[in-house]
C-alpha positions in Angstrom: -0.8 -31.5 14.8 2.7 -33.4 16.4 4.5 -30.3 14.5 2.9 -27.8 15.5 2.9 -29.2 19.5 6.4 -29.8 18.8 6.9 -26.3 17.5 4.6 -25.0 20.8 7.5 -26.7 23.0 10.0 -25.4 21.4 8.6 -22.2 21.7 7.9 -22.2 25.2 11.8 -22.7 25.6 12.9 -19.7 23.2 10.1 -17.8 25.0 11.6 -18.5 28.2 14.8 -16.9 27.7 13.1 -14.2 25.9 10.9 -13.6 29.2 14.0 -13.7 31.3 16.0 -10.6 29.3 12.1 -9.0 28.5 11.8 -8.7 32.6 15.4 -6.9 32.7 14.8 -4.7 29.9 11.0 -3.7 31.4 12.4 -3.1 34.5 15.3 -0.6 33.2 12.4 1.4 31.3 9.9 1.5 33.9 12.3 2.4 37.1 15.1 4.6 34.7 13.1 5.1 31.8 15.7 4.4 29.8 15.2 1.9 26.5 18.6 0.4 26.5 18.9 -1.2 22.7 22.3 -3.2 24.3 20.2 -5.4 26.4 20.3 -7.8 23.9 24.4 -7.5 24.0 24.2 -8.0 28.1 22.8 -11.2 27.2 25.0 -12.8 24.7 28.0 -11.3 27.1 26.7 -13.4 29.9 26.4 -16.6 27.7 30.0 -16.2 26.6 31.4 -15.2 30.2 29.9 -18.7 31.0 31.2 -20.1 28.1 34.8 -18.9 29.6 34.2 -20.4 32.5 32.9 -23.6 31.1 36.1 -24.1 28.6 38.8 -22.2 29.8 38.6 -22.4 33.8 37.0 -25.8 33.6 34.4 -25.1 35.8 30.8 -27.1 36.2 28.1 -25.5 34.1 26.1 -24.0 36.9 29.1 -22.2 38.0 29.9 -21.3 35.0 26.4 -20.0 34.7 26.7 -18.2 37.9 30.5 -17.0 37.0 29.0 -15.1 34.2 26.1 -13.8 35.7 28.3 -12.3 38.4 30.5 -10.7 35.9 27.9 -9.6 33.9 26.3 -7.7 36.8 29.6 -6.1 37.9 30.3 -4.6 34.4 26.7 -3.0 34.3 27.2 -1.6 37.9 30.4 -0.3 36.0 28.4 1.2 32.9 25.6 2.6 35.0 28.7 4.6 37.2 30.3 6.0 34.2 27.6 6.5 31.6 24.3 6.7 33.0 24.6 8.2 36.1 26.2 11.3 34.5 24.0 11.1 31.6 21.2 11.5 34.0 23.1 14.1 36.4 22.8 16.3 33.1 19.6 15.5 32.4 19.9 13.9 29.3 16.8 13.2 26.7 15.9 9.6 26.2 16.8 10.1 22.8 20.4 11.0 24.2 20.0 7.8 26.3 19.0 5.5 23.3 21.9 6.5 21.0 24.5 6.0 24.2 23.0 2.3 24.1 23.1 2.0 20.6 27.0 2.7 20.7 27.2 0.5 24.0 25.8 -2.6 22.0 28.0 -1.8 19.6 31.4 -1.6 21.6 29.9 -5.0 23.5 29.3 -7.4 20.5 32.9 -6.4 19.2 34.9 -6.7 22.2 33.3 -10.4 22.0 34.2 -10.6 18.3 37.8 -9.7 19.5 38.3 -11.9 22.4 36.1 -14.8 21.4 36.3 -14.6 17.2 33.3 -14.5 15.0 32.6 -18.3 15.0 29.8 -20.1 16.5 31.2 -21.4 19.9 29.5 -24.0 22.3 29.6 -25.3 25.7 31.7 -28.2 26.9 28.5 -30.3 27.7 27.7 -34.4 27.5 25.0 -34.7 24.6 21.8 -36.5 26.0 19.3 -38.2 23.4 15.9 -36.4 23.6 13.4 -38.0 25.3 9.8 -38.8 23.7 6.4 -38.1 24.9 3.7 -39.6 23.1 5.3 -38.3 20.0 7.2 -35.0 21.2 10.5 -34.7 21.5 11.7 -32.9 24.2 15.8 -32.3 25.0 17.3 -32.2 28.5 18.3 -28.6 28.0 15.3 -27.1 27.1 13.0 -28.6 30.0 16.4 -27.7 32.3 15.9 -23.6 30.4 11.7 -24.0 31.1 12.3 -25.1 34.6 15.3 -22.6 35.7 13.0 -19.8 34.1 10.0 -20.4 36.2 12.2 -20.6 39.0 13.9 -17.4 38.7 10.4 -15.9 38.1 8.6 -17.2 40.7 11.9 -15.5 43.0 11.4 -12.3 40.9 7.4 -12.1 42.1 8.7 -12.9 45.9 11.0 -10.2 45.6 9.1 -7.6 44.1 5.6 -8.3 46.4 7.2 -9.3 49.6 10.9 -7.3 50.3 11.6 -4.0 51.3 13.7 -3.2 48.5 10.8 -4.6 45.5 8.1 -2.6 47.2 11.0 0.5 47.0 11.2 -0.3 42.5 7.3 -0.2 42.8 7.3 2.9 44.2 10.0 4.3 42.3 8.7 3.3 39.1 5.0 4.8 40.0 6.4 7.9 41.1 10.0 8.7 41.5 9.9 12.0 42.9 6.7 11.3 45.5 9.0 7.7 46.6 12.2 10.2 47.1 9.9 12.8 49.1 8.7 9.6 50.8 12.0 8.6 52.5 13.0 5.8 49.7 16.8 5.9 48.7 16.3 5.8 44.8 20.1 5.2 44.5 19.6 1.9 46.0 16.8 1.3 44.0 18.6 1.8 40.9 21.5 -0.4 41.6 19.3 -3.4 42.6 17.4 -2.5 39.1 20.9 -3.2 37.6 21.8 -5.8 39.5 18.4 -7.1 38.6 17.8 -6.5 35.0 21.6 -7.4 34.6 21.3 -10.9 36.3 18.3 -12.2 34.9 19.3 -10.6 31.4 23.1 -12.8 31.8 21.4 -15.7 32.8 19.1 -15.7 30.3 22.1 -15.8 27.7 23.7 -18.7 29.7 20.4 -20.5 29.4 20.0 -19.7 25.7 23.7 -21.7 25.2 22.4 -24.7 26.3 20.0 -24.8 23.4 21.8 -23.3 20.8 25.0 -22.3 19.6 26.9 -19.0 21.0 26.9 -15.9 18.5 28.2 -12.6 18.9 25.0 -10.9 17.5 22.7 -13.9 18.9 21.4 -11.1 21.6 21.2 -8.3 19.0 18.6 -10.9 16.3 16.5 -11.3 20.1 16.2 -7.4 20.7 13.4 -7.2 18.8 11.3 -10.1 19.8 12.4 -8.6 23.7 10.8 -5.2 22.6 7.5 -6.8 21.3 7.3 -8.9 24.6 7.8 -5.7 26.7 5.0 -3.6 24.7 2.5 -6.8 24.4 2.6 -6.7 28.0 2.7 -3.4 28.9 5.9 -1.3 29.1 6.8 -1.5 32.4 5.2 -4.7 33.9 7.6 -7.5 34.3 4.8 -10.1 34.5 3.2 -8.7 31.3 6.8 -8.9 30.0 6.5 -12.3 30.7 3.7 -13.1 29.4 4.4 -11.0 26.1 7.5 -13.3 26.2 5.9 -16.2 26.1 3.0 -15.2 23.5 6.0 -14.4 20.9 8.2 -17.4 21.2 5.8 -19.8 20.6 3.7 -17.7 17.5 7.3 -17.5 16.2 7.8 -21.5 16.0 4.6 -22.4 15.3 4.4 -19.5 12.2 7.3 -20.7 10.6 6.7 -24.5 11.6 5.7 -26.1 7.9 3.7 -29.2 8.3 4.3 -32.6 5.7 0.9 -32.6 5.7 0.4 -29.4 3.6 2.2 -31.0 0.6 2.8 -29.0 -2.3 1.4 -26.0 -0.1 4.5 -26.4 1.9 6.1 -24.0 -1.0 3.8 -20.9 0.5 5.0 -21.5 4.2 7.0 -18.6 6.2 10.6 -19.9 6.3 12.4 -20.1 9.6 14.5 -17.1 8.6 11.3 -15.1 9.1 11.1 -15.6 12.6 11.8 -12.2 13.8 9.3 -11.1 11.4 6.9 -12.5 13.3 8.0 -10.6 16.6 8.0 -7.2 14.0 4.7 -8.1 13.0 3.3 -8.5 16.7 4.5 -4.9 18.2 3.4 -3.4 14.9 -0.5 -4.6 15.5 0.1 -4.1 19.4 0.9 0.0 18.9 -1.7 0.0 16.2 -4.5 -1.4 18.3 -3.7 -1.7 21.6 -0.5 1.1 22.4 -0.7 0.3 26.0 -0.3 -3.1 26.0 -2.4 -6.0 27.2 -1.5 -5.3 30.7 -1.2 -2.1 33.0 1.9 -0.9 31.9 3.5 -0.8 35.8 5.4 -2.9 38.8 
């Protein structure tokens, strides 16, 4: 039972960071309709902008974190001026829209190969023994991941319920043409999707560093379980995202997790390496059963 609690924690953390890229990529379908398969890439770009700033420039950790958040948002705002505005000027299919973010994923995670090399990398950070709870072990890092995720949720909710600019995205994404009839400047409502999606997408990646080691195609192995988190919760709904988020991190810990207790039946256990199966395995039963997702698939 301490294994599998410990595998629950653990999974709350992964599910965390998934949650925080799973809002972003929501977000980007629901307002632009547009399934962008190098989300995954935006997030190991902003772990490795704030690995940058961490070992090259020197700079504290949170800076760092915010350094590479800030980049990682400029760059989109970049990408969204020269591809997908004019991809959507010309009216472009979503199939169209897919295969441009196939190839953007692709030109991401080699530029990173390139500049950063194909080893594992990690931050300059002091290590800090794990602290026990009545049996669980839980590092620094992950409660610092938990506790920065919640926070930059609970800011997401404020902004989308309570500003001018998240009741705009709601609109947008119920009904883009009635919101432009309305009076609502779309434009804007794009860029702050962007600037949105981007951010918590970067920071998500900086946050996954803390807990594990920096790989080029670390964001492109967390696609997936980003894709079964958005459908779980409904395509569309960043607190369903969440939620989906959450639900697939910690079934994939706890299916791999291979108690002592089970002795020679240990030999029949899912490996670790299986983990994304688990995600595969959840969207597949999701679009069987329930297509639209366990919540209302909108903002």
């Amino acid at each position: 039972m301490l294994e599998v609690l410990q595998s629950t924690i653990d999974g709350i953390a992964v599910g965390s960071i998934i949650a925080l890229a799973a809002v972003g990529l929501t977000l980007t379908y629901g307002i632009l309709r547009l399934a962008n398969f190098a989300h995954g890439d935006i997030l190991t770009l902003g772990a490795y902008l704030a690995f940058l700033a961490n070992t090259t420039l020197k700079l504290d950790i949170w800076l760092s974190i915010a350094f590479g958040s800030a980049i990682s948002i400029a760059l989109v705002l970049i990408w969204e001026k020269i591809l997908w505005q004019p991809l959507r000027a010309k009216k472009a299919t979503a199939t169209t829209m897919m295969i441009v973010s196939i190839g953007l994923a692709l030109v991401i995670r080699n530029a990173i190969v390139l500049i950063w090399g194909a080893k594992p990398q990690k931050y300059n950070l002091p290590t800090f023994s794990a602290i026990n709870v009545l049996g669980l072990e839980m590092t620094r890092n992950k409660m610092v991941v938990i506790v920065a995720a919640i926070a930059i949720i609970v800011g997401l909710y404020y902004l989308l319920q309570n500003t001018k600019i998240g009741k705009a995205m709601r609109a947008v994404a119920d009904n883009p043409e009635l919101a432009k009839v309305a009076g609502i400047d779309v434009n804007a409502v794009i860029i702050w999707t962007w600037v949105i999606a981007g951010g918590m997408t970067a920071f998500g990646g900086s946050m996954y560093g803390l807990i594990t080691n920096l790989r080029p195609n670390m964001g492109w192995f967390l696609i997936l379980p980003m894709f079964a988190a958005v459908i779980l919760g409904g395509i569309g709904n960043p607190y369903g995202a969440i939620a989906g988020a959450l639900i697939v991190g910690i079934s994939q810990e706890v299916a791999t997790t291979c108690p002592a207790a089970l002795g020679e039946l240990q030999k029949y256990c899912i490996g670790t390496d299986y983990k994304l199966g688990v995600g595969l395995v959840i969207m597949i039963l999701v679009l069987l059963f329930k297509p639209q997702g366990l919540f209302k698939g909108t903002i």
